[in-house]
C-alpha angles and dihedrals in degrees: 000000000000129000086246102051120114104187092077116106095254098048120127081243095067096041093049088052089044087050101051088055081063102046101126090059095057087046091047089051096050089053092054098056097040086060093043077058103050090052090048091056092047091055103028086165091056095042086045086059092044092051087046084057114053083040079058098049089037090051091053094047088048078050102058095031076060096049093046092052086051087068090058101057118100101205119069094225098054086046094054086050107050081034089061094035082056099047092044089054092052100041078052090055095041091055094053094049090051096040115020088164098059088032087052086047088048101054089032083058087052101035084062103045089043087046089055090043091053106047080047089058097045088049096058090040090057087051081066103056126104118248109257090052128102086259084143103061088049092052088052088041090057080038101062091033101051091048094050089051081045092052085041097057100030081058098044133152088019092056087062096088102048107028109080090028087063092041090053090051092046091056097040081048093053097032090050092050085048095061096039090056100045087039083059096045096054075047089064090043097046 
């Protein structure tokens, strides 16, 4: 069997097939989030302390996973390392789960500064396009990027509350209308 056939088992034939079967589920969990999304957008304060959240939990099973690996490391230094790497993951997470509020000023801190670091970058980086490129587009991409980092932090602590919970809504919006419409295409190829 070839790279490009498509008859195997595993092709993208066979799991299109396998996923259009299953259509309504792909539908009924883009409903879902697209409503997740909708809440989270009527109450941006509580969605910014339940993102806070799963980061918190995430950051402590990094942690132990951490801690475990730094057993099986054979040098001392590279165990102290992955040791203190571990430890620092889990006190993080441990942090976010105590104080969501003081976890959620901190990465909106860092979401803006990285935000106007970032549309700076893409600005420079448009400077260095050749004419005939979308170097415009680039240029209104760091633009808009750099100004929303700049609203984040000139608002800041007060954006805080509202910034990743509404984040969080915007994506769950998009990710949930994404499912529902490729849920509905595989629909109209079943």
């Amino acid at each position: 069997m070839t790279a490009t056939d498509n008859s195997g088992p595993h092709s993208l034939g066979a799991g299109m097939h396998a996923l259009r079967a299953k259509w309504g589920w792909i539908v009924a969990f883009g409903v879902i989030a697209l409503i997740a999304g909708i809440i989270a957008l009527g109450s941006v304060a509580m969605a910014t302390v339940s993102a806070i959240i799963i980061v918190g939990v995430m950051m402590m099973l990094v942690g132990v996973v951490e801690i475990i690996a730094a057993f099986g490391v054979r040098s001392w230094g590279r165990f102290a390392f992955w040791l203190l790497l571990g430890i620092l993951y889990v006190v993080a997470g441990l942090i976010c789960l105590q104080n969501p509020f003081a976890a959620a000023t901190i990465l909106t801190l860092l979401l803006g500064a990285a935000l106007i670091v970032s549309g700076l970058l893409r600005i420079f980086l448009a400077t260095q396009m050749k004419h005939g490129t979308p170097w415009g587009w680039v240029v209104f991409s760091g633009l808009v990027t750099f100004f929303l980092g700049l609203v984040i932090v000139g608002q800041w602590p007060v954006s805080s509350f509202y910034v990743l919970g509404m984040f969080l809504g915007i994506d769950l919006i998009f990710l949930g209308s994404g499912w529902i419409a490729m849920g509905l295409a595989l629909k109209r190829r079943a």
